[in-house]
FINUPA-581530 format. One record per atom (N, C-alpha, C): residue in one letter; atom name; x, y, z. Coordinates in steps of 0.02 Angstrom, whole numbers, plus 50000, padded with zeros to 5 digits. Last residue first. Layout:
% residues N
a; CA; X; Y; Z
...
% end
This chain:
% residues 239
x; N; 53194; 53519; 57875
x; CA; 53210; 53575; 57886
x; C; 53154; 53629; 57906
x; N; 53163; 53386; 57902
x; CA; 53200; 53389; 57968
x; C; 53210; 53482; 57940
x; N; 53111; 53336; 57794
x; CA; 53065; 53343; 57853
x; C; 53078; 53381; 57899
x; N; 53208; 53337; 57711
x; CA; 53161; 53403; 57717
x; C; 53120; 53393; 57763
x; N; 53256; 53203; 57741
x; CA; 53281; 53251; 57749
x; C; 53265; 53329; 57748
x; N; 53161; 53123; 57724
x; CA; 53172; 53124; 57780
x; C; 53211; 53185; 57808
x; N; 53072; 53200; 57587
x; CA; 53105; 53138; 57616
x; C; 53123; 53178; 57685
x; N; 52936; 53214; 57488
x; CA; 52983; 53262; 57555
x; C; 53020; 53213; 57594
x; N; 52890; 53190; 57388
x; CA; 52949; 53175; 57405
x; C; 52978; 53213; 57443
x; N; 52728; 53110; 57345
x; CA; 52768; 53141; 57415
x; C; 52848; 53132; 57411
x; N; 52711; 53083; 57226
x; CA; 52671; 53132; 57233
x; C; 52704; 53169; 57293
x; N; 52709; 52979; 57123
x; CA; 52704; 52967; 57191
x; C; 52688; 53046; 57220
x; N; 52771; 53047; 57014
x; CA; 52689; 53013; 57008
x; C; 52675; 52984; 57069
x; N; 52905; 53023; 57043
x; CA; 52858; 53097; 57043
x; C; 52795; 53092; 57033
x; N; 52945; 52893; 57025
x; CA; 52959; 52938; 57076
x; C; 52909; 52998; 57082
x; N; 52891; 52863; 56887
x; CA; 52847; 52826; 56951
x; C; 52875; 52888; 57014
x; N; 52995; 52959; 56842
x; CA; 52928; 52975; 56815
x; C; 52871; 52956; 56889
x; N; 53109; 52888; 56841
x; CA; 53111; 52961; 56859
x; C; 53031; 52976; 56880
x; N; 53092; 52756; 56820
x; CA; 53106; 52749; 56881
x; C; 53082; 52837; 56893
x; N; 53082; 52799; 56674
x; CA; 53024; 52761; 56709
x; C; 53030; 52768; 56792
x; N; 53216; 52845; 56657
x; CA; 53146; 52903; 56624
x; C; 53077; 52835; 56669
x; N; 53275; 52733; 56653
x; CA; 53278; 52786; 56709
x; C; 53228; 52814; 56709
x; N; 53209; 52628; 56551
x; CA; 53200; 52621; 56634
x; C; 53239; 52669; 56689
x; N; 53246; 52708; 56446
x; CA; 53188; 52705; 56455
x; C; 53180; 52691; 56553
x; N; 53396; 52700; 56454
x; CA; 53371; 52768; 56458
x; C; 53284; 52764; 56454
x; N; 53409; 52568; 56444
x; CA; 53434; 52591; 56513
x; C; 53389; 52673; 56502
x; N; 53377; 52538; 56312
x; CA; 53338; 52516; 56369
x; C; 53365; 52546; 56452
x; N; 53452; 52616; 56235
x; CA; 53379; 52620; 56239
x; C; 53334; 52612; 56303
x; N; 53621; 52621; 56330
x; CA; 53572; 52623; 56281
x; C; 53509; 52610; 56286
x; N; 53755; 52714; 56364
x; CA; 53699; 52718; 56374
x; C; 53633; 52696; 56284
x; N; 53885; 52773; 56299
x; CA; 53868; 52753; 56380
x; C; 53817; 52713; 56398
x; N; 53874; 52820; 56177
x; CA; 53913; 52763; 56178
x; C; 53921; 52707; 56255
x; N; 53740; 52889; 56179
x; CA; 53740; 52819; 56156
x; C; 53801; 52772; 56139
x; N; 53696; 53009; 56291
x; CA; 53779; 52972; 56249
x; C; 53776; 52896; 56254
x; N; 53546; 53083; 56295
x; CA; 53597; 53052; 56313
x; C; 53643; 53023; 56269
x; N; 53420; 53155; 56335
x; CA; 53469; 53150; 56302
x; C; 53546; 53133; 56328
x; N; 53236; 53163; 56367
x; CA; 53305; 53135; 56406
x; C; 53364; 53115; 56356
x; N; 53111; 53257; 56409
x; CA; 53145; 53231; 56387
x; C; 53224; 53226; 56382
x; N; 52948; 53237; 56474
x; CA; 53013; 53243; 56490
x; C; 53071; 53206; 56445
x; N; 52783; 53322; 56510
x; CA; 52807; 53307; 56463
x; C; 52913; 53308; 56484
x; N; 52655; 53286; 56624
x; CA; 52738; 53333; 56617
x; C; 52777; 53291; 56569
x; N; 52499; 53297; 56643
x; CA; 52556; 53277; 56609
x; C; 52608; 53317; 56598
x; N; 52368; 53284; 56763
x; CA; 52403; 53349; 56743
x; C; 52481; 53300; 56726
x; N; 52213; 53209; 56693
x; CA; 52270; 53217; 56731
x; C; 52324; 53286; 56717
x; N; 52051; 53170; 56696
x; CA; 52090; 53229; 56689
x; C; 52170; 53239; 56718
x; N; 52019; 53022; 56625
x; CA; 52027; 53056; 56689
x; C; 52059; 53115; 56654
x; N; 51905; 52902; 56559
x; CA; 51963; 52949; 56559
x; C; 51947; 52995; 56611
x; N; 51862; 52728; 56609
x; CA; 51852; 52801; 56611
x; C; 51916; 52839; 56601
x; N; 51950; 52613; 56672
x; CA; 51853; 52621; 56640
x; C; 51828; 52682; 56630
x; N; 52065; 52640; 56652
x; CA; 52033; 52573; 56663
x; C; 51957; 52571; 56632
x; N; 52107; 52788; 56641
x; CA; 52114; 52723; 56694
x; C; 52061; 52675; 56703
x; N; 52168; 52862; 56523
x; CA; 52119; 52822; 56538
x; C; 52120; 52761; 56580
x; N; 52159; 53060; 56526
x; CA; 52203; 52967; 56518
x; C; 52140; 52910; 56555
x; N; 52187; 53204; 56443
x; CA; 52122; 53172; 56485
x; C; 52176; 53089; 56498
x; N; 52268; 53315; 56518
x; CA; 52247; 53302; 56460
x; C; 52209; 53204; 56496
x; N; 52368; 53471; 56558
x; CA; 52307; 53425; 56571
x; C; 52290; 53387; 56501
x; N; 52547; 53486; 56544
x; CA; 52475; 53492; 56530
x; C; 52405; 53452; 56557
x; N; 52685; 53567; 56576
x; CA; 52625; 53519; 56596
x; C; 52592; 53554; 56563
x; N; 52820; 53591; 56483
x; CA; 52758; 53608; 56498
x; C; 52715; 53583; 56518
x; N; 52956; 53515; 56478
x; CA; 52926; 53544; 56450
x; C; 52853; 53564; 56468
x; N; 53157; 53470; 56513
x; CA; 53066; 53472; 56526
x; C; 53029; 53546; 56509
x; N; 53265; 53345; 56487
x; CA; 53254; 53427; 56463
x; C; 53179; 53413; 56480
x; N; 53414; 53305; 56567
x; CA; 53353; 53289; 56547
x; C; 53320; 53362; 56541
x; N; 53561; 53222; 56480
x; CA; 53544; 53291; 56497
x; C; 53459; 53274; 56519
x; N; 53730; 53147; 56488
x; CA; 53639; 53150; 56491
x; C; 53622; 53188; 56514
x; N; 53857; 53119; 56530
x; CA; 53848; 53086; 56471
x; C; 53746; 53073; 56473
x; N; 53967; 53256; 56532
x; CA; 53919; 53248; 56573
x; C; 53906; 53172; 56504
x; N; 54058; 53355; 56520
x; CA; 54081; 53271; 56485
x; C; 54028; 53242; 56514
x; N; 53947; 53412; 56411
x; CA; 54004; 53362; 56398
x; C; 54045; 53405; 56474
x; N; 53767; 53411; 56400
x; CA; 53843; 53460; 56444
x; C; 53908; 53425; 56445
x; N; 53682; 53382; 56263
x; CA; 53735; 53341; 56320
x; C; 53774; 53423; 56351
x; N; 53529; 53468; 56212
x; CA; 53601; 53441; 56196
x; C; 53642; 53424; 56253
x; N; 53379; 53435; 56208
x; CA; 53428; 53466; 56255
x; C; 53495; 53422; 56237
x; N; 53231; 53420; 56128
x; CA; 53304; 53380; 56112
x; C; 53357; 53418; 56150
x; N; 53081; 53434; 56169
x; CA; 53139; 53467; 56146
x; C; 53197; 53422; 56140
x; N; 52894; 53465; 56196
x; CA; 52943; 53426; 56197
x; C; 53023; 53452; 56147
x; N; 52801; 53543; 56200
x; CA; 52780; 53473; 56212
x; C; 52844; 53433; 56213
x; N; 52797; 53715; 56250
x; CA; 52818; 53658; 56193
x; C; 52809; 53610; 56240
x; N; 52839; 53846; 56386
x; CA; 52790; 53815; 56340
x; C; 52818; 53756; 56313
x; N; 52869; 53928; 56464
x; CA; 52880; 53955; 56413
x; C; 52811; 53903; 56358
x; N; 52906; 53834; 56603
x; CA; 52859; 53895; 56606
x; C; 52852; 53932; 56534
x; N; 52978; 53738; 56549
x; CA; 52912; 53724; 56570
x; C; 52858; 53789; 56581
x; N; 53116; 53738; 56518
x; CA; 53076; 53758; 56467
x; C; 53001; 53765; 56506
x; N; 53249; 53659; 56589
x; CA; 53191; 53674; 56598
x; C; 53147; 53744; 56543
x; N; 53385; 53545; 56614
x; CA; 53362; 53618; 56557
x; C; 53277; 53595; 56555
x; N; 53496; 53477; 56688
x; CA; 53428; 53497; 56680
x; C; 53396; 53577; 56655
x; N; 53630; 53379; 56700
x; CA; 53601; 53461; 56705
x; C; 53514; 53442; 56682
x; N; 53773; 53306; 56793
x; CA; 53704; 53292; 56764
x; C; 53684; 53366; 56749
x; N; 53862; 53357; 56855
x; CA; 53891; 53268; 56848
x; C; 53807; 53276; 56814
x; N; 53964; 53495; 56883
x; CA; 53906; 53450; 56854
x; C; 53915; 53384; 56849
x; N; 54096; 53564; 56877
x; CA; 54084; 53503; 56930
x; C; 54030; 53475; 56949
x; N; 54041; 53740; 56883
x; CA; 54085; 53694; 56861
x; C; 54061; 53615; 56906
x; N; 53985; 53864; 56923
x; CA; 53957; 53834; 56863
x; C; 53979; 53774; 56838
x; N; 54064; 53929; 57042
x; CA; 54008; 53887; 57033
x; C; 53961; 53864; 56971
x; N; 54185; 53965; 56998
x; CA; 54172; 53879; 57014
x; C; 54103; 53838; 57041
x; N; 54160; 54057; 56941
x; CA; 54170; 54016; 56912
x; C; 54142; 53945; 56935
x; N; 54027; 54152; 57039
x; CA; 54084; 54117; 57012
x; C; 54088; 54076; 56958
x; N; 53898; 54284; 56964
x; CA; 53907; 54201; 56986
x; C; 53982; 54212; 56975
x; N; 53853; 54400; 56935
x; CA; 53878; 54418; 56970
x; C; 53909; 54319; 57013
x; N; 53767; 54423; 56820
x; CA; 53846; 54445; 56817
x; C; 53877; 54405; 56882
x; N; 53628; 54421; 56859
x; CA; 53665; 54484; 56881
x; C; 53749; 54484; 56873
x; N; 53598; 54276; 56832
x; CA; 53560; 54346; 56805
x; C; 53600; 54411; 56804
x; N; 53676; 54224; 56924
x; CA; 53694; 54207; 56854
x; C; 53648; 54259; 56803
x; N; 53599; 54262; 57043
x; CA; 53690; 54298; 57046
x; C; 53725; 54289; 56961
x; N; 53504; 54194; 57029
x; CA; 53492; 54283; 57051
x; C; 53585; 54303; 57013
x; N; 53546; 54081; 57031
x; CA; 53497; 54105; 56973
x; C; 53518; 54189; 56984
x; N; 53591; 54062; 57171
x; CA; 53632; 54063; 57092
x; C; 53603; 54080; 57040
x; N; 53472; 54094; 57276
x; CA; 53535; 54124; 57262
x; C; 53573; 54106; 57186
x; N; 53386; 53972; 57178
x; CA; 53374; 54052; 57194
x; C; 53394; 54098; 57186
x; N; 53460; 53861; 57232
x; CA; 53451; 53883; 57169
x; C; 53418; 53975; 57145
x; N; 53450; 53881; 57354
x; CA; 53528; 53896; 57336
x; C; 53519; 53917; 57258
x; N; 53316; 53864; 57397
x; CA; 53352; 53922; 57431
x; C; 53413; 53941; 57379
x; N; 53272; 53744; 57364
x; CA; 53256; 53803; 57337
x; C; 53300; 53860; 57340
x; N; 53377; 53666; 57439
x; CA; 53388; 53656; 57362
x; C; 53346; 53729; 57334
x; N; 53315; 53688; 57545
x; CA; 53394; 53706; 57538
x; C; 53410; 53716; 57476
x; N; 53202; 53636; 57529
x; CA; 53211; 53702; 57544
x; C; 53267; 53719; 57560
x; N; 53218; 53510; 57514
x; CA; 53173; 53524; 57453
x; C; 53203; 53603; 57480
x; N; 53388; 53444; 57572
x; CA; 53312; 53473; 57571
x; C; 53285; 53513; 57515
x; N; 53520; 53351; 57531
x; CA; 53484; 53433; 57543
x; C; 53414; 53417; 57520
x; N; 53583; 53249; 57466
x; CA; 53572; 53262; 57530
x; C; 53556; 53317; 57569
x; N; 53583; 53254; 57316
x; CA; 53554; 53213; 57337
x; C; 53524; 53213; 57446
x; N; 53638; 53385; 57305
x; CA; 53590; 53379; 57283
x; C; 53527; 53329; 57333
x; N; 53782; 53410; 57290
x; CA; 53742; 53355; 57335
x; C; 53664; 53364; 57335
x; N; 53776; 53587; 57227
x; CA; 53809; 53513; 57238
x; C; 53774; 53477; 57283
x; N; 53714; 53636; 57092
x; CA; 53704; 53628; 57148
x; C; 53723; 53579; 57163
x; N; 53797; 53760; 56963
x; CA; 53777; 53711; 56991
x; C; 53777; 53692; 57059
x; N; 53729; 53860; 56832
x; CA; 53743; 53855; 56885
x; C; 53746; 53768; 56912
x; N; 53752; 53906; 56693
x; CA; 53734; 53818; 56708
x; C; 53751; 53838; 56777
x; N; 53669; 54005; 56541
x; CA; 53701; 54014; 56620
x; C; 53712; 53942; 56647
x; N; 53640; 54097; 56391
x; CA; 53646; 54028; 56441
x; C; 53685; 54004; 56502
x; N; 53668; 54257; 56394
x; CA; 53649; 54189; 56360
x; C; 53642; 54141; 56395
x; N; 53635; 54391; 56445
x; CA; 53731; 54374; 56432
x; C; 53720; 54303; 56387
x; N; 53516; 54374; 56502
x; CA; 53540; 54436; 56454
x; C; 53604; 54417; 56423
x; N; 53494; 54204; 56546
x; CA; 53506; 54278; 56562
x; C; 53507; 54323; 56500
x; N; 53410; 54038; 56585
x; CA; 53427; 54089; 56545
x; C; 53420; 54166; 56557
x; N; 53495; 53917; 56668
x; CA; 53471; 53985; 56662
x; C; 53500; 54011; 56613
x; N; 53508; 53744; 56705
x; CA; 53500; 53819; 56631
x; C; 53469; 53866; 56659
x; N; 53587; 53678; 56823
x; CA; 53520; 53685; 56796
x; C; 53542; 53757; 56755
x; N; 53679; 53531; 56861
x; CA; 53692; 53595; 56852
x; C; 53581; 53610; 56817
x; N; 53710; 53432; 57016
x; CA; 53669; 53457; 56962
x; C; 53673; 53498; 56936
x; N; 53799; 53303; 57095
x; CA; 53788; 53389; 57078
x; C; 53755; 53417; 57010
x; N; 53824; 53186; 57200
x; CA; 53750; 53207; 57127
x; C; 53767; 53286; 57132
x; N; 53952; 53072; 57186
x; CA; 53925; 53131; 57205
x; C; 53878; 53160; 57156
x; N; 54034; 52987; 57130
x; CA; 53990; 52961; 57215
x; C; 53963; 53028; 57228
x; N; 54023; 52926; 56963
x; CA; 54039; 52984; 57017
x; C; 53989; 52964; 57063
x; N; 54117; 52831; 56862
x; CA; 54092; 52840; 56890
x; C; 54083; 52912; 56940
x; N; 54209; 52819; 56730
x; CA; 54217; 52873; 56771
x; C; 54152; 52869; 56836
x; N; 54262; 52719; 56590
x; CA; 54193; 52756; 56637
x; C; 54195; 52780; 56693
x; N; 54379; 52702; 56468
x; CA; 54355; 52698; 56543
x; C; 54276; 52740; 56566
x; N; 54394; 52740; 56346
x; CA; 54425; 52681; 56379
x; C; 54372; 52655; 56457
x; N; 54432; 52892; 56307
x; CA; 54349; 52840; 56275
x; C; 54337; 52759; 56304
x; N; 54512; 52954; 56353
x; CA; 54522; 52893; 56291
x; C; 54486; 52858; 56247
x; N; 54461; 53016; 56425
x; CA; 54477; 53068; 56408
x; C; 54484; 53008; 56337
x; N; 54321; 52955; 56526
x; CA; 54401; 52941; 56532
x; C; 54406; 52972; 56471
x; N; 54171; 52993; 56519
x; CA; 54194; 52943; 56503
x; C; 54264; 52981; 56512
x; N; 54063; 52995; 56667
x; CA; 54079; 53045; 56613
x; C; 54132; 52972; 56590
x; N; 53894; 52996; 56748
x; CA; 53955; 52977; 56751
x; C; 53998; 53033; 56691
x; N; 53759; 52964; 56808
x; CA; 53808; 53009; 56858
x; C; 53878; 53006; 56838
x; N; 53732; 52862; 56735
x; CA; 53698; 52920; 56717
x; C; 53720; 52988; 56730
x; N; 53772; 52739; 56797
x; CA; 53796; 52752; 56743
x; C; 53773; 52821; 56694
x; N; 53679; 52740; 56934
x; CA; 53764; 52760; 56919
x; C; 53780; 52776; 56837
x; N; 53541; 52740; 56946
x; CA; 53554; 52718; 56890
x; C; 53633; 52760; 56862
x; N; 53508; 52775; 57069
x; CA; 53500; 52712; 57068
x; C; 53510; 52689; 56988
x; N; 53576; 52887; 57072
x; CA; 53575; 52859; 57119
x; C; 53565; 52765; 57099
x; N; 53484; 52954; 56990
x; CA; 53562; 52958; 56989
x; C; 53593; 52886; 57006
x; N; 53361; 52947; 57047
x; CA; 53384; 52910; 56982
x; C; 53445; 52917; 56965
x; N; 53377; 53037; 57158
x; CA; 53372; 52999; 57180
x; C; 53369; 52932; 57080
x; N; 53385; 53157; 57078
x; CA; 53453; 53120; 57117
x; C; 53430; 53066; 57137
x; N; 53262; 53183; 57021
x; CA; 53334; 53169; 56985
x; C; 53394; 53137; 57019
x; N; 53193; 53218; 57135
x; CA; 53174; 53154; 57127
x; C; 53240; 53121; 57045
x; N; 53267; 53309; 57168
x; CA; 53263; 53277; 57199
x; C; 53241; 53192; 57174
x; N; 53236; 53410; 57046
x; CA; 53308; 53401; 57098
x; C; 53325; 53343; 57126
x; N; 53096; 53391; 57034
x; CA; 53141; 53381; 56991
x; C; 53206; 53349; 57020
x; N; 53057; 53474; 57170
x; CA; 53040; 53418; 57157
x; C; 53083; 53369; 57099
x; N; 53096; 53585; 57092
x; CA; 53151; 53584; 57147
x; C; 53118; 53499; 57177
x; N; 53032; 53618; 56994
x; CA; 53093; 53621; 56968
x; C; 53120; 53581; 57025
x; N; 52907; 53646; 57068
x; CA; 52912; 53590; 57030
x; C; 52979; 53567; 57003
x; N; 52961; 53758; 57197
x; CA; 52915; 53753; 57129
x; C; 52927; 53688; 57096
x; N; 52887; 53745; 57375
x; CA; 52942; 53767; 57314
x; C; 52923; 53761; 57246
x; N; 52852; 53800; 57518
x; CA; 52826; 53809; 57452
x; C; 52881; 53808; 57403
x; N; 52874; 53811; 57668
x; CA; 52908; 53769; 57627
x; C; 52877; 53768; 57567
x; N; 52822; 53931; 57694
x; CA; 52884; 53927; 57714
x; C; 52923; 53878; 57676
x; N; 52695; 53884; 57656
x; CA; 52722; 53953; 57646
x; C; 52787; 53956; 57646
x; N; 52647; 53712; 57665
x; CA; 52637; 53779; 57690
x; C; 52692; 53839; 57662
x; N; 52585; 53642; 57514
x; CA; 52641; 53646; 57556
x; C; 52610; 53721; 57611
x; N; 52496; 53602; 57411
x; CA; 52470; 53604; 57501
x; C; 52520; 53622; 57543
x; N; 52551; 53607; 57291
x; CA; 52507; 53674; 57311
x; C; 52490; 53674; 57394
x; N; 52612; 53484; 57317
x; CA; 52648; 53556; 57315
x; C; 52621; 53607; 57332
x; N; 52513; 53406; 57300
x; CA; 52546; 53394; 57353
x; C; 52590; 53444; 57379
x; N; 52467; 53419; 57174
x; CA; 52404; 53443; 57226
x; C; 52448; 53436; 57293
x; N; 52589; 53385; 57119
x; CA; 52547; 53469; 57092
x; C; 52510; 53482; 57160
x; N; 52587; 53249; 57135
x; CA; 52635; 53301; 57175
x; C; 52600; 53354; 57150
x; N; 52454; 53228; 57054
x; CA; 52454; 53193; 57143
x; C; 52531; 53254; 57177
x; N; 52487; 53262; 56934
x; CA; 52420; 53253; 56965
x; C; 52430; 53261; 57053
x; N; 52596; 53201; 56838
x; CA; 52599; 53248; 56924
x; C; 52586; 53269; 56952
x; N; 52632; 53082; 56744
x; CA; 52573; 53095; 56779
x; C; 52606; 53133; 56867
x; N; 52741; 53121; 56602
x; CA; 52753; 53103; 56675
x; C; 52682; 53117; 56724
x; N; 52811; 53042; 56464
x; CA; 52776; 53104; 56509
x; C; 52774; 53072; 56557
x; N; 52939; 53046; 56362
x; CA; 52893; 53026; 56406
x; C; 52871; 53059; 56446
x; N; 53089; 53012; 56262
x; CA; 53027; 53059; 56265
x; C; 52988; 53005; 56291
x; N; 53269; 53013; 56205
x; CA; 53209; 52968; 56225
x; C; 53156; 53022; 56276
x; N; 53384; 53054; 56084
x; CA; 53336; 53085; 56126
x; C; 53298; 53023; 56159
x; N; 53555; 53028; 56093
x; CA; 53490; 53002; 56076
x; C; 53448; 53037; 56120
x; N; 53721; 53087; 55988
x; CA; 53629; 53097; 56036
x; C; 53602; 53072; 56022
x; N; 53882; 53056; 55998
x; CA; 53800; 53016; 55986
x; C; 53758; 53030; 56025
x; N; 53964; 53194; 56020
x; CA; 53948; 53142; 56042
x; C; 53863; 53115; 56019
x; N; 54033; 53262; 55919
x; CA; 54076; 53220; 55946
x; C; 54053; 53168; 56007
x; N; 53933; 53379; 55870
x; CA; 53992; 53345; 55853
x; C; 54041; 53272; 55850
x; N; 53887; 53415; 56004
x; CA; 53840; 53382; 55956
x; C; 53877; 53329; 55903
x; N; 54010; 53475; 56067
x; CA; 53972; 53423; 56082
x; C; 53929; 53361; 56048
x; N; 54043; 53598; 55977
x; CA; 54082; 53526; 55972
x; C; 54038; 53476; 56013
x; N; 53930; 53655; 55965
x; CA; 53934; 53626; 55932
x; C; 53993; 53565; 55941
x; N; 53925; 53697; 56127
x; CA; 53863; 53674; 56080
x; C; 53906; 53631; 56019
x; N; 54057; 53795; 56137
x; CA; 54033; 53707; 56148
x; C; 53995; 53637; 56135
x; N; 54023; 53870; 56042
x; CA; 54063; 53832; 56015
x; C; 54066; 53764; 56069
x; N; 53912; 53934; 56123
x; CA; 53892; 53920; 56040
x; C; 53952; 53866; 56041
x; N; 53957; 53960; 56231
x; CA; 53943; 53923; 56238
x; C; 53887; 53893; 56161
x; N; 54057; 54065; 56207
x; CA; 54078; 54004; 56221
x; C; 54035; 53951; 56246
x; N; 53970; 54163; 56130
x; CA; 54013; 54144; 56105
x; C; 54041; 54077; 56122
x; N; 53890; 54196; 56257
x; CA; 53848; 54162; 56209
x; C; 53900; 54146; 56136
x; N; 53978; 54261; 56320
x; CA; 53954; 54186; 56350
x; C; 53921; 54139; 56304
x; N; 54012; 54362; 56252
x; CA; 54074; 54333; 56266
x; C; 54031; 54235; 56288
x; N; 53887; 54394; 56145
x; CA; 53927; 54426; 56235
x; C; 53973; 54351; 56236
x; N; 53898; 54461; 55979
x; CA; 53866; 54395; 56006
x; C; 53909; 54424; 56091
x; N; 53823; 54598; 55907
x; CA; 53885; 54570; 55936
x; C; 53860; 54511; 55985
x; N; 53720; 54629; 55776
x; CA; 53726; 54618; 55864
x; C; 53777; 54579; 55850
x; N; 53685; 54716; 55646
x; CA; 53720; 54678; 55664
x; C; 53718; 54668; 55759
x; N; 53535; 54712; 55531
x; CA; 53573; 54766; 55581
x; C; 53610; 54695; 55601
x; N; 53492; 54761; 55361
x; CA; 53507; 54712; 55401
x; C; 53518; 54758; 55485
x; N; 53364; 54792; 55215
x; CA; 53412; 54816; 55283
x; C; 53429; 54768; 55326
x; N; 53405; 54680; 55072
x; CA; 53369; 54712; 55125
x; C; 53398; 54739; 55154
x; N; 53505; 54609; 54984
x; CA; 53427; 54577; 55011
x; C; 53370; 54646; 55047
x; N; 53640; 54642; 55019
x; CA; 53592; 54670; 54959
x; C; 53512; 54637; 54971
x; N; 53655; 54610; 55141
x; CA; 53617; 54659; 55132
x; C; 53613; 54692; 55068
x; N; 53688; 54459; 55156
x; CA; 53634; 54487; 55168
x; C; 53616; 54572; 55151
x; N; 53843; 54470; 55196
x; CA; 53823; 54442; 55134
x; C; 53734; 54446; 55138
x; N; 53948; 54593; 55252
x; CA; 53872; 54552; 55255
x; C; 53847; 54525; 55198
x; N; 54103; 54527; 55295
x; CA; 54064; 54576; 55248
x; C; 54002; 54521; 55245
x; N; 54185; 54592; 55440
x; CA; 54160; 54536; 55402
x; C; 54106; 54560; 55354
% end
């Protein structure tokens, strides 16, 4: 292919890896073919931050895996989020199952491992597996089928930085939520600003599924969930 850049200057060429090929052309047909709407909100995690750091050793996980959880549980109570549309555009597809896929990024390009049931695994099952698939989507070394049979994803940025991002749909998924960097920053309860710690979260979704007001009152249901501070449910109790 002839470089149209190098009368300009020296150029050099990189070969795109097979992953970052198929998942450029998904990228775009997605964007393509389905109505993005971004909707943006932060999230007070003041109270889980200080609830995480108290974990003991064994059960220490990172904020991502709080995420997990308190995502399924908005799955959950907002079906039409957990869904995909019928191949016609006709039908809505519900799903009785929360499998999450989450972004890793590798050497090879963009990775979607996914964790199934989500909803019925422990904060330290959920650490554990994501772990294992990160490690194995770093190293080449993931299945197929474990990247497949998402019903939701989550693209995390938080350790890198920015206030906020537009995370494109995982089709046929119909919503992505993308998070961005806590920060401290002062808020004002009532009679005084406070120092809180803000998690900036943002939520893209298929405005033929889903509109304004449903994607504000998940992003609200998501938010109150994690501004509670304790979600070691019944089920991490027991691990």
């Amino acid at each position: 292919m002839t470089n149209r850049f190098a009368e300009f200057g020296e150029t050099r060429t990189v070969q795109l890896s097979r992953t970052q090929k198929v998942v450029a052309k998904r990228m775009l047909q997605t964007w393509t073919t389905i109505p993005h709407v971004t909707h943006n909100d932060e999230c007070d995690i003041t109270r889980l931050e200080g609830h995480r750091q108290s974990l003991p050793p064994k059960r220490k996980v990172t904020l991502l895996i709080f995420l997990l959880k308190a995502v399924s549980e908005a799955l959950r109570a907002f079906p039409q989020f957990n869904a995909s549309l019928s191949d016609d555009g006709s039908e809505l597809i519900l799903k009785d199952y929360v499998n999450i896929g989450v972004a890793v990024d590798t050497p090879r390009g963009l990775i979607l491992p996914v964790l199934r049931d989500c909803d019925k695994k422990s904060l330290v099952v959920l650490r554990d597996e994501l772990s294992a698939l990160s490690d194995k989507a770093r190293t080449a070394g993931i299945a197929y089928d474990q990247t497949v049979g998402g019903s939701f994803t989550i693209s995390s940025l938080g350790g890198l930085g920015g206030t906020g991002f537009s995370p494109i749909i995982n089709a046929p998924e119909v919503a992505i939520l993308g998070v961005s960097q806590g920060r401290m920053k002062p808020v004002w309860e009532g009679q005084a600003f406070e120092p809180r710690l803000m998690l900036p979260l943002s939520l893209s979704y298929d405005h033929r599924v889903i509109n304004g007001a449903d994607a504000a009152r998940f992003m609200r249901f998501l938010a109150d969930n994690l501004a509670q501070g304790a979600l070691d449910t019944e089920c991490d109790a027991e691990s």
